[in-house]
N, C-alpha and C positions, 0 to 999 in steps of 0.2 A: 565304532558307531555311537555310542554311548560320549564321545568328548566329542563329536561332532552334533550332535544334540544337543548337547548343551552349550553350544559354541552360537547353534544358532538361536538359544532361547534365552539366551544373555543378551544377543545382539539385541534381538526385537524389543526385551524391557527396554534397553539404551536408546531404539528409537523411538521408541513410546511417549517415556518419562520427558526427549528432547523436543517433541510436539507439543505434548502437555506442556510445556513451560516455553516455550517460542507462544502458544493460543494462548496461556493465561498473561503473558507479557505484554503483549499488543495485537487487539482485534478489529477490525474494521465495520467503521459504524456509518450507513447513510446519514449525511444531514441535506442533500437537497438532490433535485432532477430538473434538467433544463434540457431541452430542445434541440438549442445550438451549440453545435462543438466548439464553438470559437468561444462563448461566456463559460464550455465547462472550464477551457482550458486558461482562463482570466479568473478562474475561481482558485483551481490548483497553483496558481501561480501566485497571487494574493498571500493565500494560506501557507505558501512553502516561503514565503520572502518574510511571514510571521514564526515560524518555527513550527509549524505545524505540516507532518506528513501528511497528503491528498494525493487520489488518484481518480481515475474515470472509470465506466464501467458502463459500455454499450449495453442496452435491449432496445428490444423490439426490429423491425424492419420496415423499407420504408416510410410513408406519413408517420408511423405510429414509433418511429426511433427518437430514444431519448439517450439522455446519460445520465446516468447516477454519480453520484462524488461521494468517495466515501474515503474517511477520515480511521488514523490509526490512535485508537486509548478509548477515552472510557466516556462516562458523560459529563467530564470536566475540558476535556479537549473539542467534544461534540460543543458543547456549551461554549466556547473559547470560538469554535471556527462560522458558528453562525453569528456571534458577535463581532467578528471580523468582514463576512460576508454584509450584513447588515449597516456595517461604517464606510463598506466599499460600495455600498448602491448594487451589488450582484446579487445572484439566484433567486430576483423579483418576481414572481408567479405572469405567466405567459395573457392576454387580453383574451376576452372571449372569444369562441367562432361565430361569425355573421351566422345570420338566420336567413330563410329562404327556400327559393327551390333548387334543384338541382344544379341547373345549370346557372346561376346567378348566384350562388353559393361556391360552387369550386372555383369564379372567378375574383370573389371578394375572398376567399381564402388564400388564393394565391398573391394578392396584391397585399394581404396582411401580411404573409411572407416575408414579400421581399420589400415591406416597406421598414419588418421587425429586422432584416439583415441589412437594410442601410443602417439604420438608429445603430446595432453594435459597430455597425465597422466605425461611425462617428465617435462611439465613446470609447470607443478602442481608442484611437489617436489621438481625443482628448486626454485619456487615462494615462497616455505616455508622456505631457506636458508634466514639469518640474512641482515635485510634491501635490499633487492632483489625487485625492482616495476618492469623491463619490462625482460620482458623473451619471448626469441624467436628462435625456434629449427626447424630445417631441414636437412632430414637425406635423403640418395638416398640409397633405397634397393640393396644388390649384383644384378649384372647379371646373368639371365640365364645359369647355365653353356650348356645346348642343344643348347644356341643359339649364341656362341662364342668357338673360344679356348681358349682364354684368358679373360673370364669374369670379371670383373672392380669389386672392393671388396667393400662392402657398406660403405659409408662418412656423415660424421654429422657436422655440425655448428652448436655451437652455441650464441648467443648473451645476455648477461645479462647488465640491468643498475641497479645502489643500489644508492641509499639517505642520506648513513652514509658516515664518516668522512673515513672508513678505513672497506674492504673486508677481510674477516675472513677465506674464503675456496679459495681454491689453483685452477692453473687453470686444473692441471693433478689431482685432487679431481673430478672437475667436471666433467671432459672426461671420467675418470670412474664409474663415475654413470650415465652419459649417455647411455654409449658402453654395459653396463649389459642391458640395459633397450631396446636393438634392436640387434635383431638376427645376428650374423656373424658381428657384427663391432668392432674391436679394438679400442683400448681408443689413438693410432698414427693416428689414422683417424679422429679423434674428434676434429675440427677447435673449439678455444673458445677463447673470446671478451669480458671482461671484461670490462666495462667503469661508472665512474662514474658520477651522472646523477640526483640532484637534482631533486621531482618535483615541477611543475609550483605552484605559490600562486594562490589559487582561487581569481578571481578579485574582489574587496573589500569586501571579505568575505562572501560573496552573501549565504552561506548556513545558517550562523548567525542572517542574516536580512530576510530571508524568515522565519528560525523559532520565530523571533520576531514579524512579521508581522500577523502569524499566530494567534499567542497566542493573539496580539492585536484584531485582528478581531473574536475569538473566546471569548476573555471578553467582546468586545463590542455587541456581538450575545449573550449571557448570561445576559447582565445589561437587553437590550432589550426582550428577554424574560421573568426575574421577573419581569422588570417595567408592559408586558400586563399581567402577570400572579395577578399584584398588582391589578391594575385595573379594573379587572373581578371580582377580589374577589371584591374589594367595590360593584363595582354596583348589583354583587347578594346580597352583604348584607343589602344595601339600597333596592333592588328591594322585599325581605325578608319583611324588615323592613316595607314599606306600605306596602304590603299584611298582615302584622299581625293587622297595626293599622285596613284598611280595617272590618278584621274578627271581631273585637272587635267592630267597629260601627256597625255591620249587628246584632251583637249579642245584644248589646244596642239595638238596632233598633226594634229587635224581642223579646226584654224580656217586653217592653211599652205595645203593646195589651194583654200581659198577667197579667201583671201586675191591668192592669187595670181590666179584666175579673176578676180579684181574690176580686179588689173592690168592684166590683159589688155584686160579689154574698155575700160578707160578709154583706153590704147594705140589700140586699134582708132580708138572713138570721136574721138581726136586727129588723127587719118589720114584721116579719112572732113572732117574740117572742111578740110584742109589742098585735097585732092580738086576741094572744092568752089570754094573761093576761086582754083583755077589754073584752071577751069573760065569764071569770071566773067571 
């Protein structure tokens, strides 16, 4: 009972001390929450093609579902991944909600929706054109024609920065794959901005050094691990060790009265022959 106790209060340190040093090696930090699953999952993607580990992290339900992105290291990697986010045009804060009454509120809500889910599908496909980091598109639906006689035709900007030496698609390319991508716009209406736009160097490297950092204090939680795992084993095997000698004096100990008892009676048994033979 006694070595199984302490078999399991060695484990537990051992699982301990491996969580303390896995939590102090790398924790996970919010740097933003968006809306739409498609921009978290163009942020995590961004930030992993920079060296930086990202993940998601649903709340809420329904209307009120967001994602979190949250970043592994400290506040040099935080600081690293919103400076990344920031040269990629992502996790731009969401436009107001229309104001109103009920029922002419949930319908401008829903049209701000799905006009916020064409804009990414656009700069999605933009974002995959050749050396392309900041993409940023804004289109004005036509007018009403009931609510004009001369309804205003729908207008698009858009804005792109790239990191190469030299842009490879044209700017009437891009106005037409824009103007397919939103109802009733011509590709004459299609303002576009090309600019180029190296981006920033992460400040001394800071993704480099935290995963150095890591590794360090992850072999250093490792050395100290097998060193008490060393440790334990000796003193069970010493502890082992006098309990065997222990068993082997107790057994010396207890083989003397019998031993003796076997003298005896072989004594007696020699007495009892002697008895006999002065008898005859």
């Amino acid at each position: 009972m006694i070595k199984t106790s302490v078999f399991f209060k060695s484990k537990s340190v051992l699982l301990f001390l491996l969580t303390a040093i896995l939590l102090a090696g790398c924790s996970a930090r919010k740097v933003q929450t968006v809306k739409i699953e498609a921009e978290a999952n163009q942020i995590i993607d961004v930030l992993g093609e920079n060296g930086i580990r990202a993940r998601k992290n649903e709340i809420g339900e329904g209307v009120r579902k967001s994602f979190e992105i949250l970043v592994d290291g400290d506040e040099d990697a935080v600081s690293a991944a919103i400076q990344l986010m920031e040269d990629h045009c992502l996790g731009r804060p969401d436009p107001p909600e229309p104001e109103g009454g009920a029922v002419i509120t949930s319908i401008e809500v829903e049209r701000a929706r799905e006009q916020r889910r064409m804009k990414m599908n656009i700069e999605s496909q933009l974002r995959k054109l050749p050396g392309v980091t900041c993409v940023d598109v804004n289109f004005v639906p036509p007018q009403d024609r009931s609510l004009a006689i001369n309804p205003y035709p729908s207008t698009a900007s858009v804005l792109i920065n790239y990191k190469t030496q030299s842009f490879p698609v044209s700017k009437d390319e891009i106005a037409s794959l824009v103007a397919r991508s939103v109802p009733a716009l011509q590709p004459e209406n299609v303002s576009v901005v090309v600019t180029a736009k190296p981006l920033r160097p992460l400040p001394d490297n800071k993704v480099a050094y935290d995963f150095m950092r890591i590794a360090l204090v992850s072999g250093i939680g490792l050395a100290t691990i097998l060193a008490f795992v060393s440790v334990v084993f000796v003193l069970r095997k010493k502890r082992r060790n006098q309990t065997d000698e222990a068993e082997k004096i107790e057994n010396i100990e207890a083989a003397k009265p019998m031993k003796k008892v076997l003298l005896n009676e072989r004594y007696d048994f020699d007495d009892d022959e002697e008895d006999d033979e002065n008898l005859r």
